[in-house]
N, C-alpha and C positions, 0 to 999 in steps of 0.2 A: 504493500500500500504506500503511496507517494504523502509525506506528511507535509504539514502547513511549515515548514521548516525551507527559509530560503536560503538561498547559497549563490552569493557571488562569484563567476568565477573569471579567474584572470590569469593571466598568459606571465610566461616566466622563464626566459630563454637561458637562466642559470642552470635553467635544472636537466637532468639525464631527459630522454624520452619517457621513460617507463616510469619517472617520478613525480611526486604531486607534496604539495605542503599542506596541510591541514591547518585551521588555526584552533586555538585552545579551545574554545567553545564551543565545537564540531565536536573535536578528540574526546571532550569530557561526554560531550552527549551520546556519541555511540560507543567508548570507550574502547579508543582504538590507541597506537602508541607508536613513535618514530622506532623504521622498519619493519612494521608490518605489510602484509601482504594482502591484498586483496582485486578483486575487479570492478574496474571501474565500466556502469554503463550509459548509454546517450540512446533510448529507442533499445531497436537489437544491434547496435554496435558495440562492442564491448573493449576494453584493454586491460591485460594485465599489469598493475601498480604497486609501485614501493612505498611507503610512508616516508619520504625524505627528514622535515621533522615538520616538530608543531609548532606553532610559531602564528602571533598577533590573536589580538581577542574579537574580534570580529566573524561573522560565518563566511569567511572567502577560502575559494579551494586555488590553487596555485597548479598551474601544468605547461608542460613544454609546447611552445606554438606546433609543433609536429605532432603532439596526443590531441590539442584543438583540434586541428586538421585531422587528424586518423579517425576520432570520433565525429567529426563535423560540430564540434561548440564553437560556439560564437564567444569570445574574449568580450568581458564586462556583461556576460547577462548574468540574468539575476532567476533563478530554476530555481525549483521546489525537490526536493532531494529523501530518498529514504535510504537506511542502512540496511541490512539483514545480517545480522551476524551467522546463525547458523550456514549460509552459502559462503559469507563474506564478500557481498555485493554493494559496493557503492550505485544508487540508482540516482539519476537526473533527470529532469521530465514531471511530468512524461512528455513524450511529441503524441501528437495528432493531427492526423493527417486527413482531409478530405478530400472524397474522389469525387471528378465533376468531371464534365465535357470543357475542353481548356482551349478556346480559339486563340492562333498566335498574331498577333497584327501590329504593326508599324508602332504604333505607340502605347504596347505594351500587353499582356494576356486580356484575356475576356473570357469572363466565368458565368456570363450571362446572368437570368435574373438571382443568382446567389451571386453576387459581386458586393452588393454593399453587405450583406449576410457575412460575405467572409472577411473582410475591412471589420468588422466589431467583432468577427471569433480571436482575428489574429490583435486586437488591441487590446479582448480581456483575457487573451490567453499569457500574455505579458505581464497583465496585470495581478495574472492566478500563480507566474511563476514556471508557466507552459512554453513548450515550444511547438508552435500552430504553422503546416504548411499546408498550399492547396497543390493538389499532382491530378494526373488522367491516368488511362490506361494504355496511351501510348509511351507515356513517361517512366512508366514501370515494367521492369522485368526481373527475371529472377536474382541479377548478382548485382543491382542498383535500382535506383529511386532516384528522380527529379522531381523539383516542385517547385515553386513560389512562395515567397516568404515577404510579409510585407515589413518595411523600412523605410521611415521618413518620407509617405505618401506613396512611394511606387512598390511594386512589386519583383522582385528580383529572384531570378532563376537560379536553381543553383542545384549540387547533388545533394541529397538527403538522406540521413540515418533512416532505414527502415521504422517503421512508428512502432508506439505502442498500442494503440489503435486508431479506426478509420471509420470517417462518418460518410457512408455510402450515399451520396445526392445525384448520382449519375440520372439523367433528366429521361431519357428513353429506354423503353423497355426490350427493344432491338437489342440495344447495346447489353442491356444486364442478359439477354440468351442468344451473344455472341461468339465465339470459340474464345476469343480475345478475353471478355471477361467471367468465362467458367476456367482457365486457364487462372487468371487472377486469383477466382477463388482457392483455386488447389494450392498456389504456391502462399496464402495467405493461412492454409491450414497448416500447409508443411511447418511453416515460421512460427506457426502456434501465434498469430495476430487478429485479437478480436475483429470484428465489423459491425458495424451498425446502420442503420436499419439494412435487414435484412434483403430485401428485393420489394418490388414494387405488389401490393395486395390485390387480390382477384373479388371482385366485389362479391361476385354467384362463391366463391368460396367462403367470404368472409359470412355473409348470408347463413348459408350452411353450419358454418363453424357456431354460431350465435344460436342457431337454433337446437343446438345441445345444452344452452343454459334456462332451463324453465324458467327465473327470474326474469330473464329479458324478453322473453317474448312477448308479453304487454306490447311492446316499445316498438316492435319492426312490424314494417307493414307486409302485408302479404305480395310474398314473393317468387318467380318461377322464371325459369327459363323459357324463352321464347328461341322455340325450334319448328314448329308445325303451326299452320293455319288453327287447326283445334283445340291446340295450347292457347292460343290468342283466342280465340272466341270463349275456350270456358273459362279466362280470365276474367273478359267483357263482359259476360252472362254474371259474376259476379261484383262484379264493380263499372261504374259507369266512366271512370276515368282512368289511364294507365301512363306510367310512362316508361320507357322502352330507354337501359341503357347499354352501350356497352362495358363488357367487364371489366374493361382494361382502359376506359375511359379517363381522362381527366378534367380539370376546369369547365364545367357545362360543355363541353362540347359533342357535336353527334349525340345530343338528346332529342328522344323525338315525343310529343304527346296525342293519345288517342282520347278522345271523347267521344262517347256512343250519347245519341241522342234520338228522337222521335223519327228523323226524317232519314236516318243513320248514322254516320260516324265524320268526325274531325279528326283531320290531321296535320299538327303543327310541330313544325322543325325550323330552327336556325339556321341560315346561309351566311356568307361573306357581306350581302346585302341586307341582309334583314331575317326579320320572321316572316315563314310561309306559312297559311294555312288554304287546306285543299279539304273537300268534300267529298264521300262515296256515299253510294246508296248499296254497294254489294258488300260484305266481307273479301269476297274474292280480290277484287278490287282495290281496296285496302291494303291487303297483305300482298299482293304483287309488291302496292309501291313500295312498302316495308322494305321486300328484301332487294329490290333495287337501291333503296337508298342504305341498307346497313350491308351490304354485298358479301365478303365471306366472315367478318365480325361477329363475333359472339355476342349474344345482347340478352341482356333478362327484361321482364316486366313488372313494375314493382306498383303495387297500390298507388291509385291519388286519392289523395287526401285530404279532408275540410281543414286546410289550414287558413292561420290568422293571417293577416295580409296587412302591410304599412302601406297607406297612402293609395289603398286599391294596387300596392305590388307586392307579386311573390316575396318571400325571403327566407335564407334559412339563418342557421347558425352555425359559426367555426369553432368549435373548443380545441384550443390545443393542448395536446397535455404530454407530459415529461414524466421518464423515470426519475428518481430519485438517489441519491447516494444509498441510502438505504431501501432501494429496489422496490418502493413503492410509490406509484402514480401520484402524481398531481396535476391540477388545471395551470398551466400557465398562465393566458389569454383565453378572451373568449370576446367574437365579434358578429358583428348582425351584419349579413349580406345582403341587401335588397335589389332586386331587379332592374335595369333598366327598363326605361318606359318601353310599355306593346312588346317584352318581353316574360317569357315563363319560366326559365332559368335565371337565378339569381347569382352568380360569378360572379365574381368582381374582371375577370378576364373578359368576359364577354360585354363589360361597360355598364355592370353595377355598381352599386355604393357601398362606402362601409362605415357602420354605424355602432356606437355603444348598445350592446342589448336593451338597458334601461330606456333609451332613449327613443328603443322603437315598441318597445313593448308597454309604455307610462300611458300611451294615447288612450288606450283599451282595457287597462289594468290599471289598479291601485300601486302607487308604490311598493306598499307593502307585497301585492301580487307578482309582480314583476321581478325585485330582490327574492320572494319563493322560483319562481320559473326558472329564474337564472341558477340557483341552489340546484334545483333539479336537473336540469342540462348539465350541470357541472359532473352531479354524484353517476349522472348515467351515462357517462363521456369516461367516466374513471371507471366504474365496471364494463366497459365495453374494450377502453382500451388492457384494460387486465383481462381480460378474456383473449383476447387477439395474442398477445407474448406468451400466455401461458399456453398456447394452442399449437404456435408458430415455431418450427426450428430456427435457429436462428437466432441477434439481438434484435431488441428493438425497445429504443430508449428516445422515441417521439411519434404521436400518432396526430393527425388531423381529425376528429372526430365531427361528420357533419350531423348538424340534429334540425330538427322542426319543432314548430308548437301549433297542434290544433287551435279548433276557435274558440275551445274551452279551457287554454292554457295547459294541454297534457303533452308530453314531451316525446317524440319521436325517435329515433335511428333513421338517417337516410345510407352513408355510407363512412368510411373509416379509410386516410389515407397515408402510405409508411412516407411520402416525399409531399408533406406539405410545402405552402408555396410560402416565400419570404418575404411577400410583398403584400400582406394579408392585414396589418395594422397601419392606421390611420397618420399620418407623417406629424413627425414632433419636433421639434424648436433642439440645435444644438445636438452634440455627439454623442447622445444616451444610446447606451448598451441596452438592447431590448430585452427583456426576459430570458426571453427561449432561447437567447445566446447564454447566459448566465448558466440554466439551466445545464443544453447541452454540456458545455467546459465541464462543468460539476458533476454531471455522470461519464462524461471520459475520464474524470481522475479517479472517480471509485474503479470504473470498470478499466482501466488500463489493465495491461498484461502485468506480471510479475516481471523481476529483471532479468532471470534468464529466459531461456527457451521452454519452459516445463509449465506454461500457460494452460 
């Protein structure tokens, strides 16, 4: 375990390579002593070290610019450090590395929309005593690592100590079932190097998964896969309105809505230009256009629902919620999504708004009702997302938890997702560290790897 114990360390071209200084206040704390032996590590880079002597009261560790270099430290930072005596393992760190899609261009990387996301990991990661880099899957291979590290506003490329672990945001799901990155994974097991979040969630899975916990079911609307014309009809025949996702769907998009009415059916989808809605009087009819427009996509059909509505528009709600050091869920954030006008999906992608729950929920609610609703979205956002990791191989120490509220303030399940977006809270005044940065850091220090390889 990495302790709140900081350690400056600084370069010292007096000394052997293989030697380090300790100062008194280190030595007394792990009760170590000039000439002892041990290894020192950075990530999974390791060196084997002499205790040269001990020397100044301060927590500085003292090494030959060639041990910086062999391990990749940076001279003058300031790391959080644990001992283990029974290995006899000096540990620094941890690193944390994040994997993302890395465009290289003229004045400088492009991390897409996690760029400002990683600018505030890599400034509290400084500030926790971390060392935070961002790398791809082109930048890694088995006997190195490159990455990005940011420095006095830019970002600078450089090779990198293998981490002790990795917060997986790779943005397409191509990529996470590409040789390239099951390849990644092996050599990530070989190395005994956590990952987190796991791979991207399958909704018709997640679905399924939930409906093995009798407490939740309340909460999820009735749900099925949409494969045959008579699977859509004996959904229809039990609800009047449907919406049609795909499983692998993200930010509203490729939703499509069915409404059965007297005359037949509605059918309304988003374009690049707007919303469409189109009219059948057959089933037949219907379901043609369906699978012209969802073509070889997997898609379920999920109950509509008398939900509450701001200003006459859809909305839902985002709870994001965080592991914990001590491996237990919390809410981070939680924000109200509301629709763009003459639209049915409420994304903020697609040119919705984002709004404080309370704010949109006080119109129609009592305060007092709205601080309950919000309570309840929370507690069923934390048993959903503890359902999901306890279910799932894998980490997963962040979920997006999307919810609803009927028009009687009762709390729904729409969907649950492991690559929430970073762009999801309302912009604030000056360079505050958002939560969920805080957060995550704070579950990469519990869950770092140990300091050898026996992770």
């Amino acid at each position: 375990m990495f302790t709140a114990t900081g350690v400056s360390i600084q370069s010292e071209s007096a000394l052997d390579a293989d030697e380090i200084i300790l100062s008194r206040r280190l030595a007394k704390q792990w009760q170590l002593r000039k000439g002892d032996s041990l290894t020192l590590f950075f990530g999974l880079t390791d060196a084997a070290v002499n205790i040269s002597s001990i020397d100044g009261k301060e927590n500085v560790l003292l090494c030959h610019p060639a041990l910086l270099e062999h391990l990749r430290l940076l001279p003058d930072s300031l790391l959080r450090s644990g001992y283990f005596p029974s290995k006899r393992e000096l540990v620094l760190g941890p690193v944390i590395a994040l994997l993302t899609e890395i465009k290289e261009m003229d004045n400088g990387p492009s991390f897409g929309n996690v760029a400002a996301f990683c600018e505030e990991l890599a400034a509290f990661s400084e500030q926790m005593g971390c060392f935070f880099y961002v790398t791809s899957l082109s930048l890694w291979d088995d006997d190195d690592v490159e990455g990005y590290r940011f420095e006095n506003g830019a970002w600078l490329k450089e090779s990198m100590p293998f981490p002790n672990i990795v917060h997986n945001r790779v943005h397409s799901r191509r990529a996470e079932q590409s040789t390239r990155f099951l390849n990644w994974l092996k050599h990530m097991k070989a190395r005994g190097i956590p990952h987190f979040n796991d791979r991207f969630l399958n909704k018709w899975e997640v679905h399924e998964l939930l409906q093995g916990f009798p407490y939740l079911k309340p909460y999820i609307p009735e749900t099925a896969l949409l494969q045959t014309k008579q699977e859509l009809a004996d959904m229809l025949a039990s609800h009047s309105c449907l919406f049609l996702k795909p499983i692998y769907g993200s930010q509203g998009r490729n939703i499509l809505r069915v409404t059965r009415d007297e005359a037949g059916y509605l059918l309304d989808y988003t374009t690049f230009t707007g919303d469409v809605q189109r009219s059948y009087t057959s089933l037949d009819e219907l379901f043609r256009t369906i699978k012209r427009l969802t073509g070889q996509r997997s898609y379920l059909m999920q109950q509509g629902l008398s939900l509450y509505r701001y200003k006459q528009r859809p909305l839902d709600f985002r709870i994001l919620c965080h592991k914990t050091p001590e491996h237990r869920w919390k809410v981070t954030s939680s924000i109200a999504r509301v629709s763009a006008e003459k639209q049915f999906v409420s994304n903020a992608a697609l040119g919705g708004s984002l709004h404080r729950p309370e704010e949109v929920l006080q119109p129609a609610f009592s305060s007092k009702e709205a601080r309950h609703i919000k309570k309840l979205l929370g507690e069923l956002a934390i048993e959903v997302a503890k359902c999901i990791s306890l279910s799932y191989d894998g980490l997963y120490g962040e979920l997006g938890i999307d919810m609803a509220v009927d028009e009687h303030g009762n709390p729904w399940f729409i969907e649950a997702n492991s690559k929430p977006s970073k762009n999801m809270m309302p912009q604030t005044a000056g360079p505050a560290i958002r939560p969920s940065v805080r957060s995550i850091l704070q579950y990469c220090c519990a869950a770092a790897a140990q300091p050898s390889k026996e992770v």
